[in-house]
C-alpha angles and dihedrals in degrees: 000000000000132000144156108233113179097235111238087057096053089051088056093065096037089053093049090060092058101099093040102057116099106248096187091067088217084145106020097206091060079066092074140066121246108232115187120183114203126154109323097333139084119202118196116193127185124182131167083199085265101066128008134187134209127180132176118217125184116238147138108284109198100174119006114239148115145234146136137243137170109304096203095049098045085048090052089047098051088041095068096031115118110257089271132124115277124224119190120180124181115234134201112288091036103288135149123218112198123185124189122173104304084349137105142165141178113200133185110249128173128233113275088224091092091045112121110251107231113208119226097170108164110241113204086224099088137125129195132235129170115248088227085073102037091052082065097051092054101046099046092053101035104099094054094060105115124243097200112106091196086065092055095158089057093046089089153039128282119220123182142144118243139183112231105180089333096313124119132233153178116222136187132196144202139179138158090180090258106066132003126218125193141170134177143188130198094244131176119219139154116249112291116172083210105071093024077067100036131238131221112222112203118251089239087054091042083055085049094050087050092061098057095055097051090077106022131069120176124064138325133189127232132197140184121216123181095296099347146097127214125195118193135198126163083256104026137057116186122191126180141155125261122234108261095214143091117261109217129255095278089181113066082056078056100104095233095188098081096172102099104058134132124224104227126177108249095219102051096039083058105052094043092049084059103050090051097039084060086080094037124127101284088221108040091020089218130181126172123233124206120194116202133163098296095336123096111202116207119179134159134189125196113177098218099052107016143248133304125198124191132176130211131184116226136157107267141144114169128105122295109274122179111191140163133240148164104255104210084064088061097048093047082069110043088051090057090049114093102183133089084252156043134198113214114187122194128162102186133340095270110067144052125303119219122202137188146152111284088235107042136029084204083103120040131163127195113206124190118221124248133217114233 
């Protein structure tokens, strides 16, 4: 195997790959990053058995050919190459040789023969959506994705299609137990038993899919095959393997008695939730909140440093409620909204917060409350 790669392009897909390799070397080759050389294109492909990648890259193959090599070391090397073109030509005894410029390395590699075949088969069951939305998808319902492996089923997103007055949309969920996040989009789609059912996506796949659309924007395709999940680009193919689990009723957490909120302006919430969180608790991260007839109370202690008070006007008029909560939740929120406003509805201190743009119920975050 031989070819001629221009190197920015070739650390593109290498960097691509990062998240996928397996660290814990329980199966070495897994290590390493697949590079096939066929015609004019080089494919890379990278899988810890649970997710795998593939991308195509044009470039100038001199001799066809495959074979891996670690994906980490070859990143480290093109990263520090000179913007010149890169050839890499595979040796006897399963080296590589790489030149770039001056440079030039031989690196150990290991025969692509061991290495685990991923299956992209096409389905004919997909749908589209454009990664533009589904950044923002992704973005809007991350935090709350659980890390706690005993709650498998929560250490992912849900994504599932539901009816609201005949229209349809696609809708994702996350929750850690402790706080919900959930956005949905009016979306038009053809029939597909998947999403009528719901998937989980795992949270390392949620981090994957992230990647392609930050720097994509049209449309991808997505398919569902048996258990799996599969993510196209004209570059890119991502596979990974669903959640086999239940995610749990979301609904009946959601408050359903929307009558008590307050209307707070989102910017300066925010910026006042910062300044008081500096003195918060280092491990809850608490602050109080007080609601009073068009006055919102903040205040935080920390015994170590000291206590911080701030006052902001809203429009309320419910009774007065003071309640505690983990601020960086509440941050987490007002940096994903986007409008002037927020609604926060509460009914006592006891139970869950909801929280959503004064304009639109297409984001929408449950927080629990907190003792200080």
């Amino acid at each position: 195997m031989k070819f001629e790669i221009e190197r920015n392009i070739f650390l593109k897909g290498l960097n691509l790959i990062q998240g996928i390799i397996e660290k814990k070397k329980t199966l070495p080759i897994l290590s390493n990053v697949l590079i096939e050389a066929i015609n004019d294109k080089i494919t890379l492909t990278a899988t810890d058995l649970e997710i795998g990648i593939t991308s195509e890259y044009n470039s100038q193959v001199i001799n066809n050919g495959k074979i891996t090599v670690s994906a980490k070391k070859l990143f480290e090397i093109v990263k520090e190459l000179p913007n010149n073109n890169i050839i890499l030509e595979s040796k006897e005894n399963d080296w590589i040789e790489l030149k770039c410029g001056n440079a030039k390395f031989n690196i150990v590699a290991l025969s692509s023969d061991e290495y685990p075949f991923i299956n992209n088969t096409t389905p004919t069951n997909k749908f589209k959506i454009t990664a533009k939305l589904l950044k923002i998808m992704i973005e809007k319902t991350f935090n709350s994705i659980s890390n706690d492996e005993s709650k498998y089923n929560l250490n992912g997103s849900y994504l599932h299609k539901v009816d609201i007055n005949n229209q349809k949309y696609i809708r994702i969920v996350s929750t850690d137990g402790h706080r919900l996040s959930l956005f949905q989009n009016e979306f038009n789609f053809e029939n597909n038993q998947m999403l009528n059912d719901g998937v989980i996506i795992p949270r390392k796949g949620i981090i994957e899919l992230k990647k392609i659309t930050d720097n994509y924007d049209d449309d991808l395709d997505i398919y569902f095959i048996d258990n799996s999940m599969i993510v196209k680009n004209p570059e890119t193919t991502l596979i990974m393997r669903l959640i086999d689990g239940n995610f749990p009723d979301y609904n009946r957490v959601i408050p359903k008695n929307l009558n008590n909120f307050a209307k707070i302006n989102t910017d300066t919430f925010l910026h006042t939730l910062k300044r008081i969180s500096i003195l918060a608790n280092e491990k809850s991260r608490g602050v109080n909140i007080i609601l009073n007839k068009n006055k919102l109370e903040i205040t935080s202690s920390n015994p170590e440093f000291g206590d911080a008070t701030d006052f902001i006007d809203i429009n309320y008029n419910g009774p007065e409620i003071s309640v505690g909560f983990n601020s960086k939740y509440l941050l987490d929120v007002l940096n994903n909204i986007s409008t002037k406003s927020i609604k926060f509805y509460i009914s006592d201190n006891i139970s869950p917060c909801l929280i959503m743009s004064d304009e639109s119920n297409d984001y929408q975050t449950v927080i629990m409350p907190m003792k200080l």
